[in-house]
ZALOMI-429684 format. One record per residue (C-alpha): x, y, z. Coordinates in steps of 0.5 Angstrom, whole numbers, plus 2048, in hexadecimal, padded with zeros to 3 digits. Each point is the difference from the previous one (the first is absolute). Layout:
! residues N
XYZ
...
END
This chain:
! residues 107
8CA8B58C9
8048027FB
8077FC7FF
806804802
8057FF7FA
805804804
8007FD805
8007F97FE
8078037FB
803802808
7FF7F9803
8027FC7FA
8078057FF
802800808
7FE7F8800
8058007F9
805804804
8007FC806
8027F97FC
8058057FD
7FE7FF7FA
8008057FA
7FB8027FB
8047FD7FA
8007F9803
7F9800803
7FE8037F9
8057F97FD
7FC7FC805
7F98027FD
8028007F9
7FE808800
8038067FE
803804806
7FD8077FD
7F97FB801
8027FE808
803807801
7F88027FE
7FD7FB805
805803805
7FE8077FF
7F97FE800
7FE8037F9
8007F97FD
7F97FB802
8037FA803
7FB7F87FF
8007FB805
8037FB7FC
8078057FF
7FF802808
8007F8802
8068007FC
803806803
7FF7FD807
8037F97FE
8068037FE
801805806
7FD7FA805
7FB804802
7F8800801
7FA8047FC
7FE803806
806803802
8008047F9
7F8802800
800801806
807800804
7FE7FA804
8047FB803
8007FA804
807802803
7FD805804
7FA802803
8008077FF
8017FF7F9
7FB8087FF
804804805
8058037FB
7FB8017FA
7FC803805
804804803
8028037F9
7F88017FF
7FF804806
8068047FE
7FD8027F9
7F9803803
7FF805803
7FE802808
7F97FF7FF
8017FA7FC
8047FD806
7FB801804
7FB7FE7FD
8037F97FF
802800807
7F9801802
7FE7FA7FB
8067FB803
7FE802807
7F87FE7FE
8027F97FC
8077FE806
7F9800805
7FC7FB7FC
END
C-alpha cells in the first residue's frame, strides 16, 4: 500500500488549523522553511517519521491520527474519510464496496 503524502499533508494542515497555528510558527517550531512545511501540507514533499513525531508533539496529536485518521477520541475515527472515498468513486465502484463491507461486517 502506498503512502498517500495528500492526505498525510491535509491531516497535518486541518490539525495545525485546529491548534490555531499558522505555518510560519509550526515551521518556527521545527526549525524548517515555510515553503518546506507548506510542501509537506500540499503533499508534494515526503514526510520521515522522525519529522512527523515532532509534528505530532507540537500540534498534540497521535501518528495514527495522520497516517490513517485514527484517533482514540472516537470510535468512529474512518467515517469522514470514508465517506470522502465513497464520494470519489464511481456507482459501480460503491457498490462493489458495499458488496465487500456487507461480507466482512457478517464474520
Amino acid at each position: 500500500m502506498a503512502t498517500d503524502y495528500n492526505v498525510i499533508g491535509e491531516r497535518i494542515k486541518k490539525a495545525r488549523k485546529a491548534k490555531n497555528m499558522t505555518q510560519e510558527k509550526l515551521a518556527e517550531k521545527l526549525d524548517v522553511s515555510i515553503a518546506f512545511l507548506s510542501r509537506i501540507e500540499r503533499g508534494s514533499s515526503q514526510i520521515n517519521l522522525k519529522r512527523l513525531g515532532q509534528i505530532c508533539e507540537i500540534l498534540d496529536i497521535t501518528e495514527g491520527e495522520i497516517l490513517n485518521g485514527s484517533t482514540n477520541k472516537s470510535a468512529r475515527y474512518l467515517e469522514a474519510d470514508f465517506s470522502q472515498l465513497l464520494k470519489t468513486c464511481s456507482p459501480e465502484k460503491q457498490k462493489l464496496i458495499y458488496d465487500v463491507a456487507k461480507v466482512i461486517s457478517k464474520s
